[in-house]
C-alpha positions as CSV (number, residue, x, y, z in Angstrom):
1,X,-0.2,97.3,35.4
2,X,-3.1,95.2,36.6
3,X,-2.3,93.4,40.2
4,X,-3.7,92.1,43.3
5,X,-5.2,95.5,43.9
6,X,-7.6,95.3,40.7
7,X,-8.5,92.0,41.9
8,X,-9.5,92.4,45.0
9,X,-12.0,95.5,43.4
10,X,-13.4,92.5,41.1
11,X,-14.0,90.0,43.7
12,X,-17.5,89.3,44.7
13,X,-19.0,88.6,48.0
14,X,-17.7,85.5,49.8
15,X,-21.0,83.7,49.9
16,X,-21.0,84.5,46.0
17,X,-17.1,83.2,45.3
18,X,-17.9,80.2,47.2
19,X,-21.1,79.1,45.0
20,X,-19.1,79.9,41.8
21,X,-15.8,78.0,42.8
22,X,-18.3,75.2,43.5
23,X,-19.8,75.6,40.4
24,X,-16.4,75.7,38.4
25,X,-15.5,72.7,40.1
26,X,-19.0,70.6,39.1
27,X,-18.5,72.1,35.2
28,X,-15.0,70.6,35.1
29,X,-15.6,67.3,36.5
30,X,-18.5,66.9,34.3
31,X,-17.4,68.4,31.1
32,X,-14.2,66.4,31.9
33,X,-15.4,63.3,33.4
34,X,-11.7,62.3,34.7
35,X,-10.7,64.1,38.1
36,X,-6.7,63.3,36.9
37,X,-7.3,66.1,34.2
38,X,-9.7,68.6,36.1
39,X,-8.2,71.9,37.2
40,X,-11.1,73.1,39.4
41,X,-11.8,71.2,42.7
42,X,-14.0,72.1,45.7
43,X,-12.8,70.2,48.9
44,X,-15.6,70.9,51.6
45,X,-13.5,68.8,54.3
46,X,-10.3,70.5,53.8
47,X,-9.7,71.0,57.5
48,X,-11.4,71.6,60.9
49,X,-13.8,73.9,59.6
50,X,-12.7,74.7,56.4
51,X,-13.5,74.3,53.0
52,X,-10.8,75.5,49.7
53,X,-11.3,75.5,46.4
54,X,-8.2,74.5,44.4
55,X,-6.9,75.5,40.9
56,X,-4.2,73.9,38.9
57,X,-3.7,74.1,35.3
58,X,-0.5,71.1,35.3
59,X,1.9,73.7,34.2
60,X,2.8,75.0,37.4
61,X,0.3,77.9,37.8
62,X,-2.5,77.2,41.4
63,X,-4.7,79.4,43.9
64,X,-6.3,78.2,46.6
65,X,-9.0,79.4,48.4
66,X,-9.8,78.9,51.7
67,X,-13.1,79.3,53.5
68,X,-13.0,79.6,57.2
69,X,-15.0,80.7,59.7
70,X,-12.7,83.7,60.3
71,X,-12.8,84.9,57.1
72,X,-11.5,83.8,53.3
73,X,-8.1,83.8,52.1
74,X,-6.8,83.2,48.2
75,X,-3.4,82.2,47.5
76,X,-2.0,82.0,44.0
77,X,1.1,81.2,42.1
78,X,2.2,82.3,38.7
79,X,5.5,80.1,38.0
80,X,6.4,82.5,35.7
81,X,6.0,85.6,38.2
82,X,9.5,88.0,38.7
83,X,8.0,87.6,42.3
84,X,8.1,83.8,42.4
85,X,10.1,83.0,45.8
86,X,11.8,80.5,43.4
87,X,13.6,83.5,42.1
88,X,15.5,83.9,45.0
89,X,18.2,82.6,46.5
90,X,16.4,82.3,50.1
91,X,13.3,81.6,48.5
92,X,11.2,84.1,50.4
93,X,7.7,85.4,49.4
94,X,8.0,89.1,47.9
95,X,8.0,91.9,50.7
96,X,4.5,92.4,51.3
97,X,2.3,89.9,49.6
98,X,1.4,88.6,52.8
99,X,2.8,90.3,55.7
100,X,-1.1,92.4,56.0
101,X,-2.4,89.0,56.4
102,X,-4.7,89.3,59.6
103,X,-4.0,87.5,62.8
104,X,-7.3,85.8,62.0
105,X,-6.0,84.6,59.2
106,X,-2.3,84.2,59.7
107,X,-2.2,79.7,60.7
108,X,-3.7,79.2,57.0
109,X,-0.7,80.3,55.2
110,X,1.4,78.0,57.3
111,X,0.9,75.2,55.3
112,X,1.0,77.6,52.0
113,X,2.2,76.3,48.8
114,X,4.9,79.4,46.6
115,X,2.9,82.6,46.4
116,X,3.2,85.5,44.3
117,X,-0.6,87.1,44.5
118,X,-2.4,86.8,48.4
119,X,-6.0,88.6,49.2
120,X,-8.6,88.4,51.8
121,X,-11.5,89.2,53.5
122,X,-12.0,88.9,57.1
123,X,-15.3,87.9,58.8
124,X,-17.7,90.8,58.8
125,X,-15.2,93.1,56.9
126,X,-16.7,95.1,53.6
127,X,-13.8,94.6,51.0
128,X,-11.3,92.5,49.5
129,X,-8.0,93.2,50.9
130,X,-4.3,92.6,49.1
131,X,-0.6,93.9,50.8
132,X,-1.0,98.0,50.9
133,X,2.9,98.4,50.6
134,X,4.1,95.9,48.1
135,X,6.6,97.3,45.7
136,X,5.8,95.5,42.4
137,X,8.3,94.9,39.4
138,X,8.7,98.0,37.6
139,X,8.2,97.2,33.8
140,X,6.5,94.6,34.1
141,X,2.0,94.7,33.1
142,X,1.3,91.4,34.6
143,X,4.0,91.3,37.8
144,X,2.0,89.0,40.3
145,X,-0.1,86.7,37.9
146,X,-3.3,87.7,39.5
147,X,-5.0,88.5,36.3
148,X,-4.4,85.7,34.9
149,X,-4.6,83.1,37.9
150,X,-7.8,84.8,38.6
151,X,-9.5,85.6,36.0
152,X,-12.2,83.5,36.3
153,X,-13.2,84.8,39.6
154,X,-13.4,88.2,38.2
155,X,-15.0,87.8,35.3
156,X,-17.7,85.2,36.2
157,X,-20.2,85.3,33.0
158,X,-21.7,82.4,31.7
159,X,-19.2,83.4,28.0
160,X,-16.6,83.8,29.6
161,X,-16.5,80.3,32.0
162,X,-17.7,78.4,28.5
163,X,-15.2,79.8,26.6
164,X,-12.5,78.9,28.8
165,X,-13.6,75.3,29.2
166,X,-14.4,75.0,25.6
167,X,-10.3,76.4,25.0
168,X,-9.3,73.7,27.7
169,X,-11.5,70.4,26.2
170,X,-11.2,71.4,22.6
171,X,-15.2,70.7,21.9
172,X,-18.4,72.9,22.3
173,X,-19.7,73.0,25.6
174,X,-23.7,74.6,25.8
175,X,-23.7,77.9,27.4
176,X,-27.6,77.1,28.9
177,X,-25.8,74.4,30.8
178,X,-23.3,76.3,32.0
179,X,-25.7,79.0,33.1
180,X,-27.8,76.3,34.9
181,X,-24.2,74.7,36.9
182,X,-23.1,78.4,37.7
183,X,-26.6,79.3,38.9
184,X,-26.3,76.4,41.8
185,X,-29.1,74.6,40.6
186,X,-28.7,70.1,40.3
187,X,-26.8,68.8,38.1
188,X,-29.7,67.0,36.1
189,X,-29.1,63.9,33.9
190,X,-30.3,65.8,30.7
191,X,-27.8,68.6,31.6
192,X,-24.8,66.3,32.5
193,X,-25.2,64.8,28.9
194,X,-24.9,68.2,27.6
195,X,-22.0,69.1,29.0
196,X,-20.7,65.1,28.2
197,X,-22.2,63.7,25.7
198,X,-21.5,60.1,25.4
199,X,-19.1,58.9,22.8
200,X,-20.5,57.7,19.3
């Protein structure tokens, strides 16, 4: 069964997530070049002092994450989840996901979208952090979407972020390219016609 829990060991620093969400949002909006079809997007005037980074792949599957000064907090939604709140008849989050949630962090799930998979990491803590007493469903290898929702944030290799925007725009996309976006350097002209080369 792979959850939050193996997530949050996979996560890396915040400083680190922030400059690769950034990055995943700069590959899809150039390898894309229309904002209607990007999933990725990095809003760095999302509030008062906050910054998220959204996901939505148009099928009914999101995270965000949000950047604050008291710490960072991801939210995600598998649609498909046995833990969706849609599954129930008061449409509650699942015992647990996010009753941890620190103090700290507590007003940024007020305006929370569904959630089946919550983590965070408070300012000046030295882990990842998921719900320590949620009772997942039993028989089931994939029960809070986390893996899949974010899977990308886990496994953060130049391959692997190519491959899955290659899968998503059904053309080759150059891996040096990506390597330069996810290593925060410019965007260049020369590597933004890599990644979209104009039409014949």
């Amino acid at each position: 069964m792979s959850t939050v829990h193996d997530t949050a060991a996979l996560l890396p620093e915040p400083a680190e997530l922030r400059v690769h969400l950034r990055a995943l949002a700069v590959l899809d909006g150039t390898i894309g070049g229309d904002p209607e079809f990007c999933r990725h997007t990095f809003h760095p005037d999302w509030g008062p002092g906050e910054e998220a980074a959204r996901m939505d792949n148009g099928s009914g599957d999101e995270f965000t994450v949000l950047f604050t000064a008291a710490g960072v907090l991801l939210l995600g939604f598998d649609h498909e989840s046995e833990m969706s709140p849609y599954r129930t008849d008061d449409e509650e989050i699942w015992p647990g996901v996010v009753d941890d949630v620190p103090a700290a962090l507590r007003p940024l799930l007020d305006d929370a979208s569904p959630v089946t998979a919550c983590l965070w990491r408070e300012t000046g803590d030295t882990v990842w952090r998921a719900g320590p007493a949620i009772e997942f469903p039993a028989g089931n290898e994939h029960p809070d979407g986390s893996d899949y929702l974010f899977h990308l944030l886990t496994d953060r290799s130049p391959e692997t972020v190519r491959a899955h925007f290659e899968d998503y725009y059904e053309r080759p996309v150059p891996l040096d390219a990506v390597r330069h976006v996810l290593a925060g350097h410019p965007v260049t002209p020369g590597i933004t016609t890599a990644l979209a080369p104009p039409a014949p």
